[in-house]
C-alpha positions as CSV (number, residue, x, y, z in Angstrom):
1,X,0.0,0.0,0.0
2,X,1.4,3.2,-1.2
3,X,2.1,6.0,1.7
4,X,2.6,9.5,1.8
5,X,5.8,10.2,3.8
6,X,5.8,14.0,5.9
7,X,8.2,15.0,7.7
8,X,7.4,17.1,10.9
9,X,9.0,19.3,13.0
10,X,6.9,20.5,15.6
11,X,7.4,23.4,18.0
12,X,6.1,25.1,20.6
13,X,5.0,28.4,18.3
14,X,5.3,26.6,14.8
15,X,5.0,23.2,13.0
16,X,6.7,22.9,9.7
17,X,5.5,20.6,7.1
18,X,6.7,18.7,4.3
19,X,6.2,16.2,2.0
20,X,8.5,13.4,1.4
21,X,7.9,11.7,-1.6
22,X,7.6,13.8,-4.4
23,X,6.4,11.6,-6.4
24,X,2.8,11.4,-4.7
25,X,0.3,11.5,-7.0
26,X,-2.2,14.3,-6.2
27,X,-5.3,13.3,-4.2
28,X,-8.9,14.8,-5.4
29,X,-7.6,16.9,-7.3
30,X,-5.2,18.2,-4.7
31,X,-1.4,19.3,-6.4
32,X,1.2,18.8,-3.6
33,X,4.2,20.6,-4.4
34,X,7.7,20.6,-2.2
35,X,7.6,23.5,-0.8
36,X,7.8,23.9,3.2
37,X,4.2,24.3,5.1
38,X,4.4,26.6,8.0
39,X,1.5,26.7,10.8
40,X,0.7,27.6,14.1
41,X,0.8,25.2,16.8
42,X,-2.7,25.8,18.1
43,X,-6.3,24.8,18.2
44,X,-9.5,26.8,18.6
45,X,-13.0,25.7,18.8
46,X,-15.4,27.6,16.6
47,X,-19.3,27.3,15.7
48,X,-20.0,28.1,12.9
49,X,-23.3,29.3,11.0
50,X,-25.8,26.5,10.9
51,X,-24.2,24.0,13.4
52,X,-25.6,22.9,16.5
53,X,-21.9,21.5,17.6
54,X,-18.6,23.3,17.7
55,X,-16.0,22.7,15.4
56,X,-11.8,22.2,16.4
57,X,-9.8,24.1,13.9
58,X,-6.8,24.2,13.8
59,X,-3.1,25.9,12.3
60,X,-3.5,29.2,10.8
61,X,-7.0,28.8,10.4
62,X,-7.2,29.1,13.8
63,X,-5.3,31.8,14.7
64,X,-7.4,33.8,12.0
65,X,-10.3,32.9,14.1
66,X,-9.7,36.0,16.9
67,X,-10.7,33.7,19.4
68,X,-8.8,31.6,22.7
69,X,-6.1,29.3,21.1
70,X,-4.6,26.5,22.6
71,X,-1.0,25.2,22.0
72,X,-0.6,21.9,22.8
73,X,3.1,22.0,23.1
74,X,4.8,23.6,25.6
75,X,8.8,23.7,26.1
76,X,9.0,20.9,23.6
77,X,6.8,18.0,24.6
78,X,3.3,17.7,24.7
79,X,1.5,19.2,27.6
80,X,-2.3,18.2,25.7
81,X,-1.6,15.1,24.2
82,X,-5.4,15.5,23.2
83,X,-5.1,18.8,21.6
84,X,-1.7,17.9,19.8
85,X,-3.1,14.6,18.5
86,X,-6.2,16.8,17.2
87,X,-3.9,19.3,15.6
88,X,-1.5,16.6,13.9
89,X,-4.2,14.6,12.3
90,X,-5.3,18.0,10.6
91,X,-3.0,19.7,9.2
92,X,-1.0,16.1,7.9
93,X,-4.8,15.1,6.3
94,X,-5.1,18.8,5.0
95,X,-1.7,18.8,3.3
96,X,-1.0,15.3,2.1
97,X,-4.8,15.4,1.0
98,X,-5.5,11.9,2.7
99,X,-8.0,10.7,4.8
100,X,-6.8,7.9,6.4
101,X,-3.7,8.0,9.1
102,X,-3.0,4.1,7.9
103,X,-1.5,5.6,4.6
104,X,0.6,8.2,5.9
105,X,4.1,8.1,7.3
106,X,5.2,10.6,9.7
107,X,9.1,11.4,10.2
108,X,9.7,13.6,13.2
109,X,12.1,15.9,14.0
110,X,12.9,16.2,18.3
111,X,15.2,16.8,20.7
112,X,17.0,13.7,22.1
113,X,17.6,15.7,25.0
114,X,14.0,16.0,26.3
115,X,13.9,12.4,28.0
116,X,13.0,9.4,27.7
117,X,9.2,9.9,29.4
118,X,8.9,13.1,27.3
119,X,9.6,11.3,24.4
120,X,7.6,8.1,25.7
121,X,4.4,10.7,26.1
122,X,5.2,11.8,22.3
123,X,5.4,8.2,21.2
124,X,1.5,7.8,22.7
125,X,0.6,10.6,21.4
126,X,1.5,9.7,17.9
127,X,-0.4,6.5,18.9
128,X,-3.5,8.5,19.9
129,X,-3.4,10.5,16.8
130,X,-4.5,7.4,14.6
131,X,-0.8,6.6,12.8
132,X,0.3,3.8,12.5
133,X,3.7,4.6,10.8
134,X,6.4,7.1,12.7
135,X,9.4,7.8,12.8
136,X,11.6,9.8,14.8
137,X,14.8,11.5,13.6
138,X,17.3,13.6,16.0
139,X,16.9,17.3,15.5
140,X,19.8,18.2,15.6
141,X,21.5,15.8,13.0
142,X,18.8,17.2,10.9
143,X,19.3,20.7,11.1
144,X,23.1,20.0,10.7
145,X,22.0,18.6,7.2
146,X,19.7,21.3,6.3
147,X,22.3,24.2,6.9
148,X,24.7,22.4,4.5
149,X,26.9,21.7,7.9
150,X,29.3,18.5,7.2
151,X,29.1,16.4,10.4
152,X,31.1,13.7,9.4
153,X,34.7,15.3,9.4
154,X,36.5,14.2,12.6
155,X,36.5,18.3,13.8
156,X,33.8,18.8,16.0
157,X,30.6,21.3,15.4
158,X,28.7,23.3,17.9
159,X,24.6,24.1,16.6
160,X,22.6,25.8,18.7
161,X,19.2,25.8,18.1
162,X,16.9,29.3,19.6
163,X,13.3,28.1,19.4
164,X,10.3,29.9,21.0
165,X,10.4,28.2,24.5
166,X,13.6,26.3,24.0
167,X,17.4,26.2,23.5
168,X,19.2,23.5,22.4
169,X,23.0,23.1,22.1
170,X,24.2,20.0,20.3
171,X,28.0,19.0,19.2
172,X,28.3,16.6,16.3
173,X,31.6,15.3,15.0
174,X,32.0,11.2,13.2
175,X,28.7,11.4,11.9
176,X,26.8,11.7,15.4
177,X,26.5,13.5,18.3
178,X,29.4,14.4,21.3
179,X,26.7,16.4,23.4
180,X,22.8,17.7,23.4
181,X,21.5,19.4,25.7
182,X,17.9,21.5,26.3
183,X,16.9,24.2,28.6
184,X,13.9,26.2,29.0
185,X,13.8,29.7,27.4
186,X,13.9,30.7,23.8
187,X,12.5,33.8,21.9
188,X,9.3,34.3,24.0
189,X,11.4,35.8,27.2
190,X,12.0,38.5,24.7
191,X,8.0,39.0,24.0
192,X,8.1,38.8,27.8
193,X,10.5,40.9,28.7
194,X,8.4,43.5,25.8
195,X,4.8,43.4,27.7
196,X,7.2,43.8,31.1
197,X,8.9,47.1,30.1
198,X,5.9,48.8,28.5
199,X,3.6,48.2,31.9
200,X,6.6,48.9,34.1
201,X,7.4,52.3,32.0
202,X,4.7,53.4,30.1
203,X,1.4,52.1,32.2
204,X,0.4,50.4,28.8
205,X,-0.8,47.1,28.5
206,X,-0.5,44.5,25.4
207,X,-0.7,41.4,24.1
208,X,1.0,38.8,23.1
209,X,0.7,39.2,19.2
210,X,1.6,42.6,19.8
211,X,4.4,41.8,21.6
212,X,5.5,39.2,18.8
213,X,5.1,41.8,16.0
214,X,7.6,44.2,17.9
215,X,9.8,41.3,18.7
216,X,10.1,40.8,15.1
217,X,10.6,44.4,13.8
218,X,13.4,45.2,16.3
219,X,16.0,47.4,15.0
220,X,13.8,50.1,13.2
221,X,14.0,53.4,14.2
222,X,10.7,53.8,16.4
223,X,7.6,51.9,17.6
224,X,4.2,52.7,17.4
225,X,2.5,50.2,19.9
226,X,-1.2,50.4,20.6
227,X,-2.3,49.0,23.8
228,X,-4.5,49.8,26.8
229,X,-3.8,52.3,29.5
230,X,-3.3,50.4,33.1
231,X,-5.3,52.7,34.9
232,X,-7.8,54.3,32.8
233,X,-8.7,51.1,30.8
234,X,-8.8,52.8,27.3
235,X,-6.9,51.9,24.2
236,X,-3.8,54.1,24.4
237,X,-1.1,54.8,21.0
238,X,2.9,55.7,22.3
239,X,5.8,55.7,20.1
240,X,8.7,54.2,21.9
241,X,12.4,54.8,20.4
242,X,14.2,51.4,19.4
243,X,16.8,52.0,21.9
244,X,14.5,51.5,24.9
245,X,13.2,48.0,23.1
246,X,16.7,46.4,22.0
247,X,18.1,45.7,25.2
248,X,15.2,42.9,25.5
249,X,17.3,40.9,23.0
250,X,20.2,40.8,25.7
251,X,17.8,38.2,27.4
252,X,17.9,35.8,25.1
253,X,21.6,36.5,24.4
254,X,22.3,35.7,28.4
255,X,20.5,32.1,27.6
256,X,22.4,31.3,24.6
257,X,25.8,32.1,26.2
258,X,24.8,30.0,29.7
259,X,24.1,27.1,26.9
260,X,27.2,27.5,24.9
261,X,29.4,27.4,28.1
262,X,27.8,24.7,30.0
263,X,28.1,22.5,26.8
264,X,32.1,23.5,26.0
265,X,33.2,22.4,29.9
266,X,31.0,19.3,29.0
267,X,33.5,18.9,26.0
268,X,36.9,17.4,25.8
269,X,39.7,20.1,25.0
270,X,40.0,18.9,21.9
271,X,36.4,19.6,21.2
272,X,36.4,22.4,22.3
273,X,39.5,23.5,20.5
274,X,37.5,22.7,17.2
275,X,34.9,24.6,18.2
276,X,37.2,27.7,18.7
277,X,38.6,27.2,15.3
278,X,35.2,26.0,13.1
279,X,32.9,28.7,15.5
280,X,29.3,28.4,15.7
281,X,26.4,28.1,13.9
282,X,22.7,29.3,14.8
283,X,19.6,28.0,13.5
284,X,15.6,28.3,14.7
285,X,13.7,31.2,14.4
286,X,14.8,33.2,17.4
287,X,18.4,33.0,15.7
288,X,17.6,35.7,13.2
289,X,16.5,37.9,16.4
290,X,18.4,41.6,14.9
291,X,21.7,41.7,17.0
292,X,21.6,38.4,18.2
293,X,24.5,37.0,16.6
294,X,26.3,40.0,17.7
295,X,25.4,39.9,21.0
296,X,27.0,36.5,21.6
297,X,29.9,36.4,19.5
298,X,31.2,39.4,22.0
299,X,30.2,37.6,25.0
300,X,31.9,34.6,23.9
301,X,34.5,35.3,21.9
302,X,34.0,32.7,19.3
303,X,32.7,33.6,15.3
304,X,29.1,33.2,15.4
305,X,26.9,32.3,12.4
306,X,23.1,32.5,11.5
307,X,21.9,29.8,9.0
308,X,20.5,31.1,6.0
309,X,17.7,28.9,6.2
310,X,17.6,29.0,10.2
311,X,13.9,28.5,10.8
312,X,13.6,25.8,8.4
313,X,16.7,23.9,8.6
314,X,15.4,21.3,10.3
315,X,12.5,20.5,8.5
316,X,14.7,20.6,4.8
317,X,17.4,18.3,6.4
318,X,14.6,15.9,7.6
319,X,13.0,16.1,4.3
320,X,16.1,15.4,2.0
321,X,16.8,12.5,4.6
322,X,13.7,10.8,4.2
323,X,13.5,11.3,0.7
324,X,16.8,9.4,0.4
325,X,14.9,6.1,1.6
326,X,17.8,5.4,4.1
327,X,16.0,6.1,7.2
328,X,15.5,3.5,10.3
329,X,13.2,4.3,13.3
330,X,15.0,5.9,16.4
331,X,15.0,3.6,19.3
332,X,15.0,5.9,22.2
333,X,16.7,3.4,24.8
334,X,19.5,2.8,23.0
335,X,21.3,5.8,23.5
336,X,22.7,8.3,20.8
337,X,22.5,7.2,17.2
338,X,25.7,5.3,16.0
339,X,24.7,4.6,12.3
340,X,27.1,6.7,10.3
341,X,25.7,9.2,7.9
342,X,28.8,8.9,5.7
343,X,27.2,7.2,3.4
344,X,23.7,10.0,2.9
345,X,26.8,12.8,2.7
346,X,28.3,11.4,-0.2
């Protein structure tokens, strides 16, 4: 029975999509191209006109609706294995155009570094959901092949990946991985640390996708934020000068540079020697934060880089890999992967 292969990579903000197997032939009429599918991590209930029961949407579609969402992940793992099961089946189905889990094949990209009973309540989930065929894939082997990074030379490489709730620090060398680690934090201390200072300084209160607009148009000159006034309750417009807003970015440079540094006294000196010399390279979508890179290459001394395709390196690499056919299910109790990818380089 012919499958539909996707590769996933979900986070706590975003899931990207992709299909595997280009050479799917397109389902009720459906054209499935190759291009990378990104959607919101969330659910919503809706009712719509002329139904007595309410709907779940979910993705985009849901965020459009202006109404409570739900994200189902949170820091990584599952926190509504419900939810996330809900969300899963609907945007593979909507995507891959099929109706049936039995004839789809998930490959997923996630942190080793999570845990086994993380990864154990990720496995059920997927279970829940109604597939019978997944497979899990490191992340960070993944994104190493979807920047283009070589990980089978015997010099070791640091990647640090800047999610929304999440950092991950991983060193691969010989085709696998030296060190992972994961820690809470990520991008959304910066949205944080945004709805913080305007209450604290300017009595004006937002929301998060206000917050998460600024967060991503830091660096321009000014700000026009609308909000509401603490104390009178009414919507309220400031301008704030970028100055007073960039400093927010230092938080997530403090969390990257704790990661980098607890993972290089992890390292042997050799390691880290390599690391000195090859540098570092960022990926995720809180890597192209303006002034990141900057930040931590000062702090640490050591030439910093920011993928080109950073928010999507993971789900590429994962793609390409599956594609190639040479893929074998993770198990998680064996330790770190010790299959060579020599052989998928060449």
């Amino acid at each position: 029975m012919f499958k539909t292969g996707i590769a996933l990579d979900i986070g706590s903000r975003k899931t990207k999509i992709a299909i595997c197997n280009q050479n799917t032939i397109p389902i009720l009429g459906k054209k499935i191209g190759d291009e990378v599918h990104i959607e919101e991590s969330c659910v919503a209930a809706h009712r719509g006109a002329g139904h007595n029961m309410e709907q779940v949407i979910a993705g985009n579609a849901a965020l459009d609706l202006h109404t409570e969402c739900v994200y189902p992940m949170r820091e990584g793992c599952p926190a509504n294995s419900r939810l996330l099961a809900i969300l899963l089946r609907r945007l593979t189905m909507d995507i891959s155009g099929r109706h049936n889990p039995n004839r789809i094949e998930l490959h997923i990209a996630i942190s080793r570094a999570l845990g086994n009973m993380k990864l154990r309540n990720l496995e059920r989930t997927m279970e829940l959901s109604g597939f019978k065929s997944f497979h899990f894939h490191d992340a960070a082997l993944m994104a190493a092949r979807g920047a283009g990074l070589n990980i089978t030379e015997e010099h070791a490489s640091m990647i640090i990946n800047i999610g929304a709730e999440t950092i991950g620090a991983a060193v691969a060398a010989n085709g696998g991985l030296l060190w992972e680690s994961l820690i809470a934090g990520g991008s959304r201390c910066v949205n944080r640390a945004i709805i913080t200072l305007l209450r604290r300084k300017y009595d004006l209160m937002i929301g998060e996708r206000m917050a998460e607009l600024i967060k991503l148009s830091l660096g321009s000159s000014d700000y026009i934020i609308d909000g509401r006034d603490s104390h009178t309750g009414m919507p309220r417009t400031i301008c704030v000068g970028h100055k007073e807003l960039d400093s927010v970015v230092d938080l997530a440079a403090n969390e990257a540079v704790e990661v980098i540094t607890d993972c290089v006294k992890a390292l042997q000196p050799d390691a880290a020697a390599d690391i000195a010399d090859n540098g570092i390279l960022l990926i995720g979508g809180g890597a192209k934060l303006n002034g990141l890179s900057d930040r931590i290459a000062e702090r640490t001394a050591l030439d910093i880089r920011v993928a080109p395709n950073a928010d999507t390196a993971v789900i590429e690499g994962l793609k390409a890999y599956a594609a190639s056919g040479k893929t074998r299910e993770v198990e998680w109790d064996r330790g770190y992967l010790t299959q060579s990818m020599e052989e998928d380089y060449a």
